[in-house]
C-alpha positions as semicolon CSV with decimal commas, in nm:
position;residue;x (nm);y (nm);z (nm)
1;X;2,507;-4,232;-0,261
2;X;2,626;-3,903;-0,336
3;X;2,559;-3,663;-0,016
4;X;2,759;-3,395;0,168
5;X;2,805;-3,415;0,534
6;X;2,575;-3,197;0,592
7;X;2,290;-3,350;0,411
8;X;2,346;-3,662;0,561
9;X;2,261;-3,522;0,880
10;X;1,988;-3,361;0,800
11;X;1,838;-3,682;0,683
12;X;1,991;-3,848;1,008
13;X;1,807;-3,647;1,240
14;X;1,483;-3,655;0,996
15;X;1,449;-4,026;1,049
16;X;1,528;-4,011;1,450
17;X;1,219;-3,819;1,456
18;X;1,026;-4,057;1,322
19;X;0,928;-3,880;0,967
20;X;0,707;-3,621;1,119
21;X;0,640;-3,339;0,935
22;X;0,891;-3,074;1,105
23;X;0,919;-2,725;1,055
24;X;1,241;-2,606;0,871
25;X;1,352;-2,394;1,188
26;X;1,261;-2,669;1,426
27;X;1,566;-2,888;1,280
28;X;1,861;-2,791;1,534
29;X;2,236;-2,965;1,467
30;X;2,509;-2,933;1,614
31;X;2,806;-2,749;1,434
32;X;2,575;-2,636;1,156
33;X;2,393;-2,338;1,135
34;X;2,097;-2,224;0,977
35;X;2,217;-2,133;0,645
36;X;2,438;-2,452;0,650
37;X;2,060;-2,644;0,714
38;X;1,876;-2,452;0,505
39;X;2,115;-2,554;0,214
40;X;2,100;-2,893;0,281
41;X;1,755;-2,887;0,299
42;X;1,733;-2,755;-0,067
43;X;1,969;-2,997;-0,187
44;X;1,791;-3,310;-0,024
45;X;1,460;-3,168;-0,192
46;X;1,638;-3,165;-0,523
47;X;1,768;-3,490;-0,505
48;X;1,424;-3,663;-0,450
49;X;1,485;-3,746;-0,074
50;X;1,233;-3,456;0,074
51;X;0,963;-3,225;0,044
52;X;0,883;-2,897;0,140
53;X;0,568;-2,660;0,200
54;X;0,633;-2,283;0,219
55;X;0,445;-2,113;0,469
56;X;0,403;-1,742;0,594
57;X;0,330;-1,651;0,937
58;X;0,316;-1,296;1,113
59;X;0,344;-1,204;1,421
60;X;0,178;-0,848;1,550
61;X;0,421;-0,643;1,817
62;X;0,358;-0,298;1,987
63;X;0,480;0,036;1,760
64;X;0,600;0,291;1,895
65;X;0,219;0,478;1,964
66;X;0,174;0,098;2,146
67;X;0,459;0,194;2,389
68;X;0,339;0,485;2,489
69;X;-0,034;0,346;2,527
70;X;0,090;0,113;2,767
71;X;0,322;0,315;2,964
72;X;0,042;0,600;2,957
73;X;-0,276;0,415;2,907
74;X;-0,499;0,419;2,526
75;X;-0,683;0,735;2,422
76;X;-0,999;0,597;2,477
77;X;-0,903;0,439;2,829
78;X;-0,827;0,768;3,004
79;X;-1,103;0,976;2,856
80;X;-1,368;0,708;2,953
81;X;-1,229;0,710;3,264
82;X;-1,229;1,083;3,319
83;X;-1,598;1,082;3,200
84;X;-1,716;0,772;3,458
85;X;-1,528;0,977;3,708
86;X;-1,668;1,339;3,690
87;X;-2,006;1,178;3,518
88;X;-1,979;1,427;3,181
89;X;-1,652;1,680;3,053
90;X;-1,641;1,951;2,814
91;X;-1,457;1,909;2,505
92;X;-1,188;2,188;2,617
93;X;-1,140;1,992;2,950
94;X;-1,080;1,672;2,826
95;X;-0,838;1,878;2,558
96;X;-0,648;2,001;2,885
97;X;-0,626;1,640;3,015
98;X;-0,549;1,419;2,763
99;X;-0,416;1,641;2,506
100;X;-0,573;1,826;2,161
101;X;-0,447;1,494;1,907
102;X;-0,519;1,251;2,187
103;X;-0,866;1,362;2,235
104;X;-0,924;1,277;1,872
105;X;-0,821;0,945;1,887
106;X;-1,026;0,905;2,184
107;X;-1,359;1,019;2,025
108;X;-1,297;0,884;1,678
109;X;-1,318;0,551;1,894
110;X;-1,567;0,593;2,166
111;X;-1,800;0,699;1,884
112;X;-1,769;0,302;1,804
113;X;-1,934;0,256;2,099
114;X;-2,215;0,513;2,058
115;X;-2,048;0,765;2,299
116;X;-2,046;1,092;2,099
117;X;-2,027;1,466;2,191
118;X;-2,306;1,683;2,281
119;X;-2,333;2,111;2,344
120;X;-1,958;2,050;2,351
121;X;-1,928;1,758;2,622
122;X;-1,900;1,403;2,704
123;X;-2,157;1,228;2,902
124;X;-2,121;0,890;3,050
125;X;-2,403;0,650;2,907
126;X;-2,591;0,459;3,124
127;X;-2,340;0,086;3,015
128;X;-2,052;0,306;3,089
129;X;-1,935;-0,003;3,311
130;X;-1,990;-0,223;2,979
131;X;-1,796;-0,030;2,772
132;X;-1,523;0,055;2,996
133;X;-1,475;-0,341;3,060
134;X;-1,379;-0,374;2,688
135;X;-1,173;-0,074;2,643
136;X;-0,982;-0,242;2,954
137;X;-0,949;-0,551;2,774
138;X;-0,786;-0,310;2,458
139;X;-0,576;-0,196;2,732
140;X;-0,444;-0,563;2,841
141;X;-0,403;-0,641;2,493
142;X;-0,082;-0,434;2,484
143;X;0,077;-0,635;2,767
144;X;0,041;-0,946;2,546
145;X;0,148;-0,743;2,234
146;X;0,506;-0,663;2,404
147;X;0,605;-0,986;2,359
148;X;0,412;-1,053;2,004
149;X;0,091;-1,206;1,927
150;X;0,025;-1,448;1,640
151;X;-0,363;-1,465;1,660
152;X;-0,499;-1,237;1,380
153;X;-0,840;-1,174;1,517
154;X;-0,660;-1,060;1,872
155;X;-0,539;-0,772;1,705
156;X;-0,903;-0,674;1,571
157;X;-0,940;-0,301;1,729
158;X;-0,613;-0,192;1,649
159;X;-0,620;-0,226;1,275
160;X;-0,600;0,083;1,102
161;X;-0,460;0,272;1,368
162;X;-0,138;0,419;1,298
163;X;0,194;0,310;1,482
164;X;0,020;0,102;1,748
165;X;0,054;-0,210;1,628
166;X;0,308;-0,336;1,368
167;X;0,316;-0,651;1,175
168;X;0,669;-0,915;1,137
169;X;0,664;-1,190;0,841
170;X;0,864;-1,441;0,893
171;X;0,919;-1,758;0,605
172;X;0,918;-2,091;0,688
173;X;0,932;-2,491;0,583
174;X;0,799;-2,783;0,656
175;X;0,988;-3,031;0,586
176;X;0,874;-3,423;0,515
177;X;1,112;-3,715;0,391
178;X;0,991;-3,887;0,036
179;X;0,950;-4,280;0,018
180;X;1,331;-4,273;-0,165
181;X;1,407;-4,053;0,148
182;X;1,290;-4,351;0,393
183;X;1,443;-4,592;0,269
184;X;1,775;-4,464;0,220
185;X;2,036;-4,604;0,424
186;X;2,223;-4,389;0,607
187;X;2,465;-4,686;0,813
188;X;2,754;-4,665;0,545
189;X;2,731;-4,247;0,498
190;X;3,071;-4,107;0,556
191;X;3,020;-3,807;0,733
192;X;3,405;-3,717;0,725
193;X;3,444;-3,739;0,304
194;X;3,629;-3,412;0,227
195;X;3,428;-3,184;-0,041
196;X;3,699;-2,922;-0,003
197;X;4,059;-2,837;0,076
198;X;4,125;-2,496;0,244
199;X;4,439;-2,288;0,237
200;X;4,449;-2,384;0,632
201;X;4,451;-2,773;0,512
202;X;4,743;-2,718;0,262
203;X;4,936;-2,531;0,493
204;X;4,939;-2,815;0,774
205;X;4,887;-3,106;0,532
206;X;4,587;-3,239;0,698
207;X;4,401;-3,336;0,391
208;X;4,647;-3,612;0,349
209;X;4,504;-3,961;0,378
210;X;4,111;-3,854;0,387
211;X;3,877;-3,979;0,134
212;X;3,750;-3,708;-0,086
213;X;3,390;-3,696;-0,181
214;X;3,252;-3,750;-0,528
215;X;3,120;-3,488;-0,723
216;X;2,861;-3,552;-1,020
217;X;2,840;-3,265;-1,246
218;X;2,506;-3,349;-1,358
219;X;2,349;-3,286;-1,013
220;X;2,101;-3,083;-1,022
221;X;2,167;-2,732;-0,944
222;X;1,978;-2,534;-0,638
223;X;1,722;-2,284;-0,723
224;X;1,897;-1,924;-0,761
225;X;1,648;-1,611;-0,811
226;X;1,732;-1,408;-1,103
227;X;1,656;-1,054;-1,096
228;X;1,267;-0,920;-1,214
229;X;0,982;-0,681;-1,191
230;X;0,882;-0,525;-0,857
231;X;0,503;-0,591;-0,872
232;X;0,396;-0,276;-0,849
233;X;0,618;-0,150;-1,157
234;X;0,477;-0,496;-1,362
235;X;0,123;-0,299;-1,301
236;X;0,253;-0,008;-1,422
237;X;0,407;-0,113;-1,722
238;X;0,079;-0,330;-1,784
239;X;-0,173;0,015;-1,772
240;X;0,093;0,187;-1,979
241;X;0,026;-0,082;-2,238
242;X;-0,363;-0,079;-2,232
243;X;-0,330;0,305;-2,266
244;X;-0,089;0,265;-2,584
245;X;-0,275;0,003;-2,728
246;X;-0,591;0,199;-2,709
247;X;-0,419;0,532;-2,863
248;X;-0,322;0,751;-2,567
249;X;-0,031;0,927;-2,536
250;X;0,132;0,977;-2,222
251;X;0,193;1,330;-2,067
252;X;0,496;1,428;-1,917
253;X;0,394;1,596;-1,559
254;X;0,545;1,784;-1,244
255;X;0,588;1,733;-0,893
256;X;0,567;2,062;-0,773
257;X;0,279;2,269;-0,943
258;X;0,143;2,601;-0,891
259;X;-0,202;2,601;-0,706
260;X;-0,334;2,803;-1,004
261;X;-0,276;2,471;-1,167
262;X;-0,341;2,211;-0,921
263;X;-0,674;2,364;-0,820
264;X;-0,772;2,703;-0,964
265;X;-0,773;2,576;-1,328
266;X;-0,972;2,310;-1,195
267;X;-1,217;2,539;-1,077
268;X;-1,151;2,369;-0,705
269;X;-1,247;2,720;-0,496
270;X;-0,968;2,861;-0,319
271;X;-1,152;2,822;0,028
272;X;-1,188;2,456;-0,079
273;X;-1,098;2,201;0,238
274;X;-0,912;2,059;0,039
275;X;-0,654;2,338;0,048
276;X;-0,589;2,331;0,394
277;X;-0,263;2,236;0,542
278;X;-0,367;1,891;0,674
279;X;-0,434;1,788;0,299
280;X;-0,198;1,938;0,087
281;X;0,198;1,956;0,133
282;X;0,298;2,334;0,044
283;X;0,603;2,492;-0,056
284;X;0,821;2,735;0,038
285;X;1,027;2,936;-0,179
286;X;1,254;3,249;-0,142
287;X;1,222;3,311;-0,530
288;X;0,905;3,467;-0,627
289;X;0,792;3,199;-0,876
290;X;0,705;3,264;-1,236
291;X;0,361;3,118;-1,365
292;X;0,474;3,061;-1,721
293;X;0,122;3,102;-1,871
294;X;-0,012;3,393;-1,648
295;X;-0,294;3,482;-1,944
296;X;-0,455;3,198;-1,808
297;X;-0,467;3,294;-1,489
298;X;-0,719;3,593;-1,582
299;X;-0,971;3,342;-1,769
300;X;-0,960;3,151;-1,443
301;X;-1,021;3,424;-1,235
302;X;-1,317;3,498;-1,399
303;X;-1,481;3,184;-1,375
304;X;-1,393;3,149;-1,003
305;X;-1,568;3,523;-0,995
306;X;-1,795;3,580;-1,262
307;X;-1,866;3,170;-1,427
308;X;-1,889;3,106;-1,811
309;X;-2,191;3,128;-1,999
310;X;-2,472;2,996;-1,848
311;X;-2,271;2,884;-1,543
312;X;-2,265;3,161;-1,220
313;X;-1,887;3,088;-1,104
314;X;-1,840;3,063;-0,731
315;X;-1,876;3,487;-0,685
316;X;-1,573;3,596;-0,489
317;X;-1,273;3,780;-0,537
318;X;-1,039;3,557;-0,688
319;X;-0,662;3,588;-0,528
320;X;-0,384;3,577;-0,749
321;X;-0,134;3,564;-0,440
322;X;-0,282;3,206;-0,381
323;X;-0,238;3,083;-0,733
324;X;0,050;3,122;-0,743
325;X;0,162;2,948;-0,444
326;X;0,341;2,607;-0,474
327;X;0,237;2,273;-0,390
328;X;0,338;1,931;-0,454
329;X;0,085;1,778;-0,650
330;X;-0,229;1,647;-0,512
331;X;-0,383;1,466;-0,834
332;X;-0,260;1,419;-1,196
333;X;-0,556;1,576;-1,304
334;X;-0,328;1,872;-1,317
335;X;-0,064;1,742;-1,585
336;X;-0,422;1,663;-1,795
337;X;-0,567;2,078;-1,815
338;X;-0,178;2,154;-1,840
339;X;-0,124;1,932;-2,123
340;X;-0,426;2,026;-2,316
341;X;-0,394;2,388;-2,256
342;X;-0,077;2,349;-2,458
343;X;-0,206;2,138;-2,704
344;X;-0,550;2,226;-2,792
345;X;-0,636;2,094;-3,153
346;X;-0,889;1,792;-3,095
347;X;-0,868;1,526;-3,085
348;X;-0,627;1,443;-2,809
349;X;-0,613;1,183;-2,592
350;X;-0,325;1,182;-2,305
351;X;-0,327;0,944;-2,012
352;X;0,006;0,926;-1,726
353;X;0,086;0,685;-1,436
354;X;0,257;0,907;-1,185
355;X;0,289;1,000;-0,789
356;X;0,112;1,238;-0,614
357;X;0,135;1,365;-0,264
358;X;-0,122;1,391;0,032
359;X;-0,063;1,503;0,369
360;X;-0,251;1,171;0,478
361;X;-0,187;0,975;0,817
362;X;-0,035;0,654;0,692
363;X;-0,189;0,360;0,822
364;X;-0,296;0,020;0,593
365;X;-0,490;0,202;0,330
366;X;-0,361;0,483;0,311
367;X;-0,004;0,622;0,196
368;X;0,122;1,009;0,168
369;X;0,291;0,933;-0,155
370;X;0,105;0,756;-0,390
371;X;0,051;0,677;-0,822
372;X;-0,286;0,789;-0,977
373;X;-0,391;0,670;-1,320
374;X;-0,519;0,917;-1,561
375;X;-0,689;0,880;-1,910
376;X;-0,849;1,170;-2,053
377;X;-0,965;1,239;-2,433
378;X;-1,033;1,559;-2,567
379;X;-1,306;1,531;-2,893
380;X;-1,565;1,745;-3,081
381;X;-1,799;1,385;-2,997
382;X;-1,689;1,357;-2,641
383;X;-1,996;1,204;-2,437
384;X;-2,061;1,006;-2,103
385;X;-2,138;0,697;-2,362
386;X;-1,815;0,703;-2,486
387;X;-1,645;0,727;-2,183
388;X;-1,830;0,425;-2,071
389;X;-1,709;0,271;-2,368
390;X;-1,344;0,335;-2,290
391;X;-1,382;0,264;-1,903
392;X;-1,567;-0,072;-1,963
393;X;-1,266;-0,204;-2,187
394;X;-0,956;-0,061;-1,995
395;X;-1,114;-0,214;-1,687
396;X;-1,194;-0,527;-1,877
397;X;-0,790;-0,584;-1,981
398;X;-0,724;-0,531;-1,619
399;X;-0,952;-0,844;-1,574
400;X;-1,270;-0,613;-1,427
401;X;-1,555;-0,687;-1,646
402;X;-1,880;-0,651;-1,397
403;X;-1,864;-0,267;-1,337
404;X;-2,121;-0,012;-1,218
405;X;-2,140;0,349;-1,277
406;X;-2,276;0,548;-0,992
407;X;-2,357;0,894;-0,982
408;X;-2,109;1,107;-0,774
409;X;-1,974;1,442;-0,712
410;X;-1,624;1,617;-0,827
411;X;-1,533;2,016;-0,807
412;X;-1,415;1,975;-1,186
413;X;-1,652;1,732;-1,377
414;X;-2,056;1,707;-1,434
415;X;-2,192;1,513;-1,470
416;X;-1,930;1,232;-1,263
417;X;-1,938;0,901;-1,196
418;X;-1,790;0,600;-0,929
419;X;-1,668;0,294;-1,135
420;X;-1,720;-0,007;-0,873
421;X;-1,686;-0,336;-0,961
422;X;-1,771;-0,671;-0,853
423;X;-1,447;-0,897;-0,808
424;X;-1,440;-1,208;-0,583
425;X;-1,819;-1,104;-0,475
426;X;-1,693;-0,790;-0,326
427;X;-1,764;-0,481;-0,497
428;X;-1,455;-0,237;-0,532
429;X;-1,499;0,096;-0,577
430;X;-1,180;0,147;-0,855
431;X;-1,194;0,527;-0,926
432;X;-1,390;0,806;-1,037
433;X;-1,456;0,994;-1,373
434;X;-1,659;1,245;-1,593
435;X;-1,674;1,504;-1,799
436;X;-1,479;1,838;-1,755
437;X;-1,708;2,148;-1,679
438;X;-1,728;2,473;-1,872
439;X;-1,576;2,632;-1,573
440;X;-1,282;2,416;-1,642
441;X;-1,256;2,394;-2,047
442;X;-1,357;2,704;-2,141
443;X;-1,074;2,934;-1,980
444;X;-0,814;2,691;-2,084
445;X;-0,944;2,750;-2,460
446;X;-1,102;2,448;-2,534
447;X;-1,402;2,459;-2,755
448;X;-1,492;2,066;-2,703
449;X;-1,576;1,814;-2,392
450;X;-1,348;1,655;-2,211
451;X;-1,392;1,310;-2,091
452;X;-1,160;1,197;-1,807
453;X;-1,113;0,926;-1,621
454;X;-0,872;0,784;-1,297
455;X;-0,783;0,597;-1,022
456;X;-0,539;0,437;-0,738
457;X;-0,277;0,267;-0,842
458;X;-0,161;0,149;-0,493
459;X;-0,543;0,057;-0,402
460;X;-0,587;-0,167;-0,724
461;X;-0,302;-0,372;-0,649
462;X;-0,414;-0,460;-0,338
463;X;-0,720;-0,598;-0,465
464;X;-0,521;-0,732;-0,773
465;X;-0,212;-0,866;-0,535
466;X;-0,476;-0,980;-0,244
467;X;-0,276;-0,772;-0,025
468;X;-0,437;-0,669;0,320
469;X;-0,236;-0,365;0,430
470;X;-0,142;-0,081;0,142
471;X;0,240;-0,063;0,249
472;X;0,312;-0,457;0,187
473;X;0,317;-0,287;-0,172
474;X;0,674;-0,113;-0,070
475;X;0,785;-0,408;0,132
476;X;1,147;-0,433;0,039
477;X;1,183;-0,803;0,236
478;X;1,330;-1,018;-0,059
479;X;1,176;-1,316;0,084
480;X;0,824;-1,186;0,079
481;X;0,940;-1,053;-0,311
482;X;1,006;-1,396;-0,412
483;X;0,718;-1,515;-0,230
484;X;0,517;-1,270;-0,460
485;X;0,698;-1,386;-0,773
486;X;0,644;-1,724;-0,741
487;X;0,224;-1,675;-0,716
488;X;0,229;-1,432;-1,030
């Protein structure tokens, strides 16, 4: 029997409890210490003697929004309060009160419970007694949160809210002896056989007259992890491949354009939400930047003012002072009219797999810095068919073959199109596409359609990954990594 000290009492305390099934951390010895029983563990599983079950487990604890919430009491807690108190408040009141970001919070979820502003105030309903009851159950919540919670559904109302809740993983085994296990014999095991001989031993000679243990070199060897593929950069290289097999070529891009580029090009009006500060990081810069293709800011300028052909433009006075200001990127979309303004010969087809930046509240679906996947072709035959075409079999080698294409709306593209698709009987809305309008080809100097198509990287590996919250994508635990590996 060839087993260190160690192992043999692991398996000594495995058969005092009686060959339960036992939990990996439950297994407490004294003078060893996790690691120590943790590799023991591993080795008595290679040798035949045990088996284990991995398991996952998380545990839900307050962030650092949480804290305040229960020091100060939840958004919705002190506004409903305020309301049952003085029976209805103004919207600039409850502002005073609670505070201008607060009060959206608070809104965003009494509207949940049909509570919703009206001529610029709050009224308590006639259940406000209901209501507040289970916003005061929210409340308590936090006390058990403090401490951590392990019960999933608990945790219900505070999903998606940002830094009120925050999620642990922790990694565990259970841990079960094998029939060669049970009836191994454990009353001749030397527990003192030497496997080693410090410097400390030398020194004062102690190793003299001990037994030394046995060492097979054909034992098996414990499981080490080699180095691989984060998942998300697997996916990456994977669309890179459909896109090369299928002909693209990818475009090189920036991460700080010129809003001429980002948006006016894209004939996205410059009074467009979209611009505002809460969606789009800008820049500053004490160089005046250079547009390095200002002819094409005139073309543009026109179409914002005047349209193209047929097409009315949006009939204001176009400001060159906001083209030229600089953003980082909001959409790759931008690296596609870029690259085809410099190469304009048809036929082209481009497609990249790079980040882009939104001024977004992260919570578990969404992220301020994300990838976008863009395909576009640029043909004198260009048509929604053939864009179909290419959707239906780049979706179908990323294992999506029941798609839909519903009608939509974008600020560069008509017509446009949602592609959802039906995986696991859910349908998944995986990005949007159409085909470039005049507005948009005909000041860059293209003479042809454009058919584009894209979506988010980050949300298709979730659904791809079965991932429940967006930023387990970044998780940089190696234990949840090799978890990952090992169901790929």
């Amino acid at each position: 029997m060839d087993l260190s000290p160690g192992e043999i009492r692991v398996l000594a305390f495995l058969k005092r409890n009686q060959n339960r099934t036992i939990k990996e951390s439950e297994i407490k010895i004294d003078g060893m210490n996790t690691r120590e029983i943790s590799s023991s563990v591993s080795w008595l599983e290679a040798k035949g003697y045990l088996t284990t079950i991995r398991e996952t487990s998380s545990t839900w604890k307050l962030g650092p929004e949480g804290v305040k919430y229960l020091e100060e009491g939840l958004p919705e807690f002190r506004a409903i309060k305020i309301m049952i108190d003085q029976g209805s408040v103004s919207m600039k009141d409850l502002s005073a009160k609670i505070g201008q970001d607060e009060m959206k919070i608070a809104l965003a979820q009494l509207a949940k419970f049909g509570i919703r502003p009206s001529s610029g105030s709050l009224a308590a309903p006639a259940n406000s007694a209901e209501i507040l009851s289970k916003i005061e159950n929210r409340q308590s919540l936090l006390v058990k949160l403090k401490d951590g919670l392990s019960d999933s559904s608990a945790i219900s109302d505070f999903r998606g809210r940002e830094n009120v809740i925050q999620e642990f993983k922790s990694y565990d085994r259970t841990v079960k002896l094998t029939e060669m296990g049970l009836k191994l014999q454990l009353e001749n095991a030397q527990e003192d056989l030497l496997g080693e001989v410090t410097s400390e031993m030398l020194l004062s000679r102690s190793w003299q007259g001990k037994d030394f243990r046995k060492y097979d070199l054909n034992a098996p060897v414990e499981k080490t992890y080699t180095t691989y593929m984060h998942p998300l950069t697997s996916l990456i290289q994977k669309i890179r491949k459909i896109f090369l097999e299928m002909g693209f070529t990818e475009m090189p891009g920036h991460y700080i354009e010129y809003t001429g580029w980002n948006m006016d090009a894209l004939f996205i009006p410059q009074d467009h939400p979209a611009r505002e500060m809460q969606d789009t990081f800008y820049l500053k810069s004490d160089a005046k930047p250079e547009f390095e293709h200002p002819e094409i800011l005139k073309s543009v300028a026109r179409a914002h003012e005047k349209g193209v052909k047929s097409y009315r433009g949006w009939g204001y006075k176009f400001n060159m002072e906001e083209a030229h200001r600089l953003v980082l990127r909001t959409h790759t979309t931008v690296s596609t009219i870029r690259s085809l303004y410099e190469n304009p010969e048809p036929p082209v087809a481009v497609f990249s797999v790079e980040r882009v930046f939104r001024h977004e509240s992260v919570d578990w679906k969404h992220l301020a810095e994300l990838h976008q996947v863009e395909g576009a072709v640029y043909a004198k035959d260009a048509n929604l068919s053939t864009l179909k075409g290419l959707m239906r079999h780049f979706y179908h080698e990323l294992g999506f073959d029941d798609l839909d294409f519903i009608p939509s709306y974008y600020p560069y593209t008509e017509p446009s199109m949602d592609v959802v698709a039906t995986f696991n009987g859910k349908e998944i809305e995986l990005g949007g596409s159409g085909i470039f309008r005049p507005e948009v080809t005909i000041p860059a100097g293209l003479k042809y359609p454009v058919m584009a198509w894209g979506l988010g990287l980050e949300r298709l590996a979730m659904f791809l990954y079965d991932l429940k919250d967006i930023r387990d994508i970044y998780n940089s635990d190696i234990e949840w990594l090799r978890h990952f590996q090992a169901k790929m």
